[in-house]
ZAMI-334876 format. One record per residue (C-alpha): residue in three letters; y, z, x; residue number from 1. Coordinates in pm, whole numbers, plus 50000, padded with zeros to 5 digits. Layout:
<recs>
+------+-------+-------+-------+-------+
: pavo :     v :     w :     u : rotor :
+------+-------+-------+-------+-------+
:  ALA :     Y :     Z :     X :   NUM :
...
+------+-------+-------+-------+-------+
</recs>
This chain:
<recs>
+------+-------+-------+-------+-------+
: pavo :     v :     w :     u : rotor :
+------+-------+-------+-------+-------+
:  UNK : 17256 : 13723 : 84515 :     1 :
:  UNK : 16884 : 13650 : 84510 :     2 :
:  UNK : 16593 : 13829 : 84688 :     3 :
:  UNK : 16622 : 13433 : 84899 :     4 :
:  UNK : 16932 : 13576 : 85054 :     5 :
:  UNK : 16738 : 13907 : 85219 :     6 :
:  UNK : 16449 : 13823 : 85317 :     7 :
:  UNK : 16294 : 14135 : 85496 :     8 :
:  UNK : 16359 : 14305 : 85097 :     9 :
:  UNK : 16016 : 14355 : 84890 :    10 :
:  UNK : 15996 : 14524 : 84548 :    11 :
:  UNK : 15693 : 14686 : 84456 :    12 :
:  UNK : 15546 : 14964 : 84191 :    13 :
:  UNK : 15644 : 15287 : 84294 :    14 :
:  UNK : 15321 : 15417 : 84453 :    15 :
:  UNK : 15198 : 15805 : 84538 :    16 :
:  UNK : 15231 : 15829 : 84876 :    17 :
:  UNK : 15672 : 15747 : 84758 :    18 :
:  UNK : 15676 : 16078 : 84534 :    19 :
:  UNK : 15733 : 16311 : 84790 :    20 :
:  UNK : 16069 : 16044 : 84924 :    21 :
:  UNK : 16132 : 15993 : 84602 :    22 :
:  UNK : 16140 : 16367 : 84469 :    23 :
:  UNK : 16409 : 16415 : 84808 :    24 :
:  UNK : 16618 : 16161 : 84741 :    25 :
:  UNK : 16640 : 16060 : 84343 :    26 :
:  UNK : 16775 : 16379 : 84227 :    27 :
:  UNK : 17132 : 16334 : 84383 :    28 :
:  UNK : 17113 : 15959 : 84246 :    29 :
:  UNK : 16991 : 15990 : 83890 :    30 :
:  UNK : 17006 : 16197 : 83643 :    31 :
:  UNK : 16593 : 16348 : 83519 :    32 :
:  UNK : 16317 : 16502 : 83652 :    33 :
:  UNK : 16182 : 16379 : 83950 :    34 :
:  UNK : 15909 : 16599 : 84094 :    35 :
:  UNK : 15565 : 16468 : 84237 :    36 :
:  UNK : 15388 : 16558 : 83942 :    37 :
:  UNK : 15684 : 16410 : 83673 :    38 :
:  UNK : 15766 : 16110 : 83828 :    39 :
:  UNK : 15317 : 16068 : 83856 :    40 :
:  UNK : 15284 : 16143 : 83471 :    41 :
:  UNK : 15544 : 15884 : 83378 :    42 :
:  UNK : 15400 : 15616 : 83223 :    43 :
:  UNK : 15715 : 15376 : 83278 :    44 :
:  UNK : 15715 : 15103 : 83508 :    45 :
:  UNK : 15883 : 15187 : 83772 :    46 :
:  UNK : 15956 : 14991 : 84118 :    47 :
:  UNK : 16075 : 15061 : 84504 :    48 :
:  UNK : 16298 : 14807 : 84659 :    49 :
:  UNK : 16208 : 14847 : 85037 :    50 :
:  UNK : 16322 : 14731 : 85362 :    51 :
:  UNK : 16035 : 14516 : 85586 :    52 :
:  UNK : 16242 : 14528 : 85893 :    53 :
:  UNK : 16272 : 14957 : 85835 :    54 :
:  UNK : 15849 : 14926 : 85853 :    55 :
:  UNK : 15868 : 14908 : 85450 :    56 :
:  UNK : 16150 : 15213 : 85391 :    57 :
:  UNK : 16265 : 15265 : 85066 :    58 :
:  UNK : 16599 : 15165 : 84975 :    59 :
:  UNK : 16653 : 15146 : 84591 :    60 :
:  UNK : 16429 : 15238 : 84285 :    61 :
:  UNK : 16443 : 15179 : 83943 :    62 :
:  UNK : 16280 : 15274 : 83597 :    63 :
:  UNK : 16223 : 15083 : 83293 :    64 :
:  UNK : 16093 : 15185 : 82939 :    65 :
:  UNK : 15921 : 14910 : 82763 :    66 :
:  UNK : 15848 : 14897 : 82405 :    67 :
:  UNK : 15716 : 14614 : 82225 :    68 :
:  UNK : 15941 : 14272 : 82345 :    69 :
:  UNK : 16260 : 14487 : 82444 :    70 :
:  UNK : 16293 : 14680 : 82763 :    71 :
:  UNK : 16585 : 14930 : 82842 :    72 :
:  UNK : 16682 : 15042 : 83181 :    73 :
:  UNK : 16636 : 15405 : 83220 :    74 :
:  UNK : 16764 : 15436 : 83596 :    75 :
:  UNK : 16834 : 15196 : 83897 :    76 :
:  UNK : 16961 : 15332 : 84234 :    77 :
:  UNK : 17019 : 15228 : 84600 :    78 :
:  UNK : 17022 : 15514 : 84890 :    79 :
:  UNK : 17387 : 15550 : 84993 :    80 :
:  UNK : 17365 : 15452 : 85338 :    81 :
:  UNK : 17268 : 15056 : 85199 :    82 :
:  UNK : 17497 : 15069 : 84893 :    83 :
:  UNK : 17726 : 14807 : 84917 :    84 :
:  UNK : 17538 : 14547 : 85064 :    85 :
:  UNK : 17403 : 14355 : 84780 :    86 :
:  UNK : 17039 : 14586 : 84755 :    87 :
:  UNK : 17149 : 14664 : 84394 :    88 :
:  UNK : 17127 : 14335 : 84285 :    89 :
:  UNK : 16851 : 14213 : 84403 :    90 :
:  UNK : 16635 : 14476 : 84318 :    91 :
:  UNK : 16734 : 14448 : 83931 :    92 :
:  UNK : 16751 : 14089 : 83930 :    93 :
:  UNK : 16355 : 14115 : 84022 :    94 :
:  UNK : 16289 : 14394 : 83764 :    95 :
:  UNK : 16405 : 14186 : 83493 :    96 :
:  UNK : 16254 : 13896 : 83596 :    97 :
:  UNK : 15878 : 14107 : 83591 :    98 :
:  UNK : 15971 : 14247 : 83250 :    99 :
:  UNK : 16113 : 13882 : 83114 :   100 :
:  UNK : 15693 : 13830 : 83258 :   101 :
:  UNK : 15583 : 14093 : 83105 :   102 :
:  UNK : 15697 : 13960 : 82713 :   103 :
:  UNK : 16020 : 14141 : 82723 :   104 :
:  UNK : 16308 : 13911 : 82535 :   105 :
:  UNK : 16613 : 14135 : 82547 :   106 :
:  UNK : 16714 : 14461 : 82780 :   107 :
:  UNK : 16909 : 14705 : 82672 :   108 :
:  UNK : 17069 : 15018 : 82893 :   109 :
:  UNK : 17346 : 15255 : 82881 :   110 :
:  UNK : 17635 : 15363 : 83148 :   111 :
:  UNK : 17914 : 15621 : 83209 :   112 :
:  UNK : 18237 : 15420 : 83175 :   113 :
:  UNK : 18333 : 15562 : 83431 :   114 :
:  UNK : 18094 : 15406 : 83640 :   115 :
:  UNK : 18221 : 15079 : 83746 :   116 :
:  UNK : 18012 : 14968 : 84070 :   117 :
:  UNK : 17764 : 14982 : 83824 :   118 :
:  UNK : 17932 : 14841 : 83512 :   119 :
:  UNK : 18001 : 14507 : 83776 :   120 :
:  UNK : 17679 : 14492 : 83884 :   121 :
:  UNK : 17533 : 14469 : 83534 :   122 :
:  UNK : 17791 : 14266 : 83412 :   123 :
:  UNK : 17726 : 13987 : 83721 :   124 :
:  UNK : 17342 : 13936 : 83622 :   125 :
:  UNK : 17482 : 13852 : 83255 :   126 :
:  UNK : 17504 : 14196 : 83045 :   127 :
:  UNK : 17733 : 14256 : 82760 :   128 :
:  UNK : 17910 : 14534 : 82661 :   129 :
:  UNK : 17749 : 14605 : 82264 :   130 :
:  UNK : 17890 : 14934 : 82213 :   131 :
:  UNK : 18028 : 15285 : 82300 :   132 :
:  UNK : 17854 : 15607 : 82247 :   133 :
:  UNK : 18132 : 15852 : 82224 :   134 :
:  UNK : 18126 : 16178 : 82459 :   135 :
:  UNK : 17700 : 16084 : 82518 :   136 :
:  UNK : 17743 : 16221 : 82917 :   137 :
:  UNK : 17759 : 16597 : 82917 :   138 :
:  UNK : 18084 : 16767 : 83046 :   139 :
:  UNK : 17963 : 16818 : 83396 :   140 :
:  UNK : 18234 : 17127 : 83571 :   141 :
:  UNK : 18569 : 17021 : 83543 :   142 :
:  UNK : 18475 : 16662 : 83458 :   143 :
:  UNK : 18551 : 16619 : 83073 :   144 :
:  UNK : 18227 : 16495 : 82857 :   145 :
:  UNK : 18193 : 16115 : 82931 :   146 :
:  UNK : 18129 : 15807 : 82693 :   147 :
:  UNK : 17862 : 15537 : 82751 :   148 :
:  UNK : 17897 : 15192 : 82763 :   149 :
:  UNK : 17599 : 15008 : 82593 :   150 :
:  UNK : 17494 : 14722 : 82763 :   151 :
:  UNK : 17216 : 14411 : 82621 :   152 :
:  UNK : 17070 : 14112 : 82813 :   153 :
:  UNK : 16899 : 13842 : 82675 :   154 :
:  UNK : 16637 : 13758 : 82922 :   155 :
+------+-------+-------+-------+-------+
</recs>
C-alpha cells in the first residue's frame, strides 16, 4: 500500500505545537523519552503521519537517525485505534522514500522477535533479516529478556 491508496493521509516533520500529543501518547507505544523538552532537543528527523479528514490528527510517528549515507529506524508507531488499517505502511514507505532523498543508500533497524505485526510490515517494504542480537530487550516483569531481529534495506 501506497500513500495513492489513502488519500486524506499527509506526513509531515513533527512540529511543536505535536509535543504535548506526542508526550501523551508515545510513551505507551515506544520505548524512550518523550517529554516536550526531549523529543524538542532531538536532533533526529522525525515525522507525523496525520489524518486530513480528522482536521490533520495525528495517527502514526516515526524517528530516524541519520548518519552519513545510512539511516536506521529508531521508532515507528500508529495510535491503536487505526492500527490495522494499512497507516503503518504508508507512513514508513514515505520516510524512506525522504531519507533515500536525503542521500541515504541503506536502512538499518532492530525489532523484538517477538514482534511480528511489525516484523511483516518491515519485511513487505523489502527488509531482511541480517542478524540476531541475543537477549538486547530487557526482561520486562515476568516477560523473559528478549532478542532482536536486525533488519537492512537497500533503498
Amino acid at each position: 500500500m501506497d500513500a495513492r491508496e489513502f488519500p486524506a493521509l499527509r506526513v509531515r516533520p513533527v512540529a511543536v505545537d505535536d509535543h504535548p500529543f506526542l508526550n501523551q501518547q508515545l510513551p505507551a507505544l515506544l520505548p524512550g523519552e518523550w517529554s516536550p523538552a526531549a523529543l524538542a532537543a532531538t536532533s533526529y528527523p522525525q515525522w507525523v503521519l496525520t489524518d486530513t479528514t480528522q482536521d490533520g490528527a495525528i495517527v502514526g510517528f516515526a524517528e530516524v537517525m541519520r548518519v552519513l549515507d545510512e539511516c536506521e529506524l529508531l521508532g515507528i508507531a500508529v495510535l491503536p485505534t487505526y492500527q490495522g488499517r494499512g497507516f503503518g505502511g504508508v507512513l514508513l514507505r514515505e520516510v524512506l522514500r525522504r531519507m533515500r532523498e536525503l542521500g541515504c543508500e541503506r536502512c538499518h533497524l532492530e525489532v523484538r522477535r517477538s514482534n511480528m505485526a511489525a516484523r511483516r510490515l518491515y519485511e513487505s517494504v523489502g527488509f531482511a533479516g541480517v542478524g540476531v542480537r541475543r537477549g538486547y530487550y530487557p526482561a520486562i516483569g515476568e516477560r523473559a529478556a528478549e532478542d532482536a531481529i536486525l533488519y537492512s534495506l537497500s533503498l
